[in-house]
N, C-alpha and C positions, 0 to 999 in steps of 0.2 A: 561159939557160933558154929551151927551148923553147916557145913558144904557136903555137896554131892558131885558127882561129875561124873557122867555116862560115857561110855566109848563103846565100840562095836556093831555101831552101824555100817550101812554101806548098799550096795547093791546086790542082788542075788535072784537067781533066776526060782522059778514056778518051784514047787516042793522042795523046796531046799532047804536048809537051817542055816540061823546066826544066834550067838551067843553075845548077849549086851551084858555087861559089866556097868558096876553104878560101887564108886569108891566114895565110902562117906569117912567125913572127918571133924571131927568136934564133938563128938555123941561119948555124953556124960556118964559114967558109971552109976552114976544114982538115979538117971532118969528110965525111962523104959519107951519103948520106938518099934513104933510098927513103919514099915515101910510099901511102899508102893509102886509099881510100873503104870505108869499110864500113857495113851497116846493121843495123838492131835491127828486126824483125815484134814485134807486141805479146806480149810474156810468151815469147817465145823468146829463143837466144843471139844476140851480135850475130858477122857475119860479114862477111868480107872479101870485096869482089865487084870489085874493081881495085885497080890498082897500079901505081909508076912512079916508074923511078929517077932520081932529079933531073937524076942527072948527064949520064946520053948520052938521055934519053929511055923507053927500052927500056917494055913495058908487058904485063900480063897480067889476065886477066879469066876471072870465071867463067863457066863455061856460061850461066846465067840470064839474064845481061845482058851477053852477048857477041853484036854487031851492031846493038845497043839503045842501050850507053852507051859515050862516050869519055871518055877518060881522057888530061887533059895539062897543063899548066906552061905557065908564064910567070917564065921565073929573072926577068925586069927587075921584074917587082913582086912576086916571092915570094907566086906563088898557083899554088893547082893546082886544074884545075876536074874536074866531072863532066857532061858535057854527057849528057843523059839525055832519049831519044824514045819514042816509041811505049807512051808511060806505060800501063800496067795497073795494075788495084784491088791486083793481089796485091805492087805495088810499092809500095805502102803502107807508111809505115815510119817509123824517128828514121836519118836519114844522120848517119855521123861520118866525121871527118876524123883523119890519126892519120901517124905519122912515126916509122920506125925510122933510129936512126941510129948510124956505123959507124966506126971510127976508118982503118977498108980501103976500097976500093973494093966495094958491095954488086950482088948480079944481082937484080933481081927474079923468081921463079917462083911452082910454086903455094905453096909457103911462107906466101904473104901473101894466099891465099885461104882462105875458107871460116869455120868457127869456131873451130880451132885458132891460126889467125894473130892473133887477138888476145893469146895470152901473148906473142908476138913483138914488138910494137909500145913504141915509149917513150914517145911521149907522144899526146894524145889532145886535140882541141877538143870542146863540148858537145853537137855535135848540132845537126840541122835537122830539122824535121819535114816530109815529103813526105807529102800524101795524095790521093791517083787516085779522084776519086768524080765522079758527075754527077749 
């Protein structure tokens, strides 16, 4: 079974950066996983805003937070971060962590953006809360 577990939320003022950390554990050597950042705005849906296939790297982002956040792995300690700059109020938000996984080799595209890519996803950690205020 799959787990995820995000940490590195918090508060942080206007253009500023935080670095989320998402530590997965149960992820099969024969299977293949693309993984995902998505967030939740209060009382909206939650949606996909990166992504990143474990296996060769490969990665895609949404317009909002493309040039703003990186997205990448560390297969030696099974974590995939969100490295996130330039923080604005409207990035306010619950960050989740989330891992679809494939018995094939998977491509990451837009697929794994937006608000539909949440029926997509298998399993899910609970959140960090990120909030951009001064």
């Amino acid at each position: 079974q799959v787990q995820l577990v995000e940490s590195g939320g918090g508060l942080v003022q206007p253009g500023g950066s935080l670095r989320l950390s998402c530590v997965a554990t149960g992820l099969a050597d024969e299977d293949y996983y693309a993984a995902g950042w998505f967030r939740q705005f209060l009382k909206k849906p939650r949606e996909g805003i990166a992504c990143i296939n474990l296996s060769d790297g490969s990665t895609r982002y949404a317009d909002s937070v493309k040039d703003r956040f990186t997205i990448s792995k560390d297969n030696s300690k099974n974590t995939i971060y969100l490295e996130m700059t330039g923080l604005e109020p409207d990035d306010t938000a619950v960050y989740y962590c989330a891992a679809d996984v494939s018995h094939r080799p998977v491509r990451v595209g837009e697929w794994y953006l937006g608000t539909r890519a949440v029926h997509g996803m298998d399993y899910w950690g609970k959140g960090t809360p990120v909030t951009v205020s001064s």
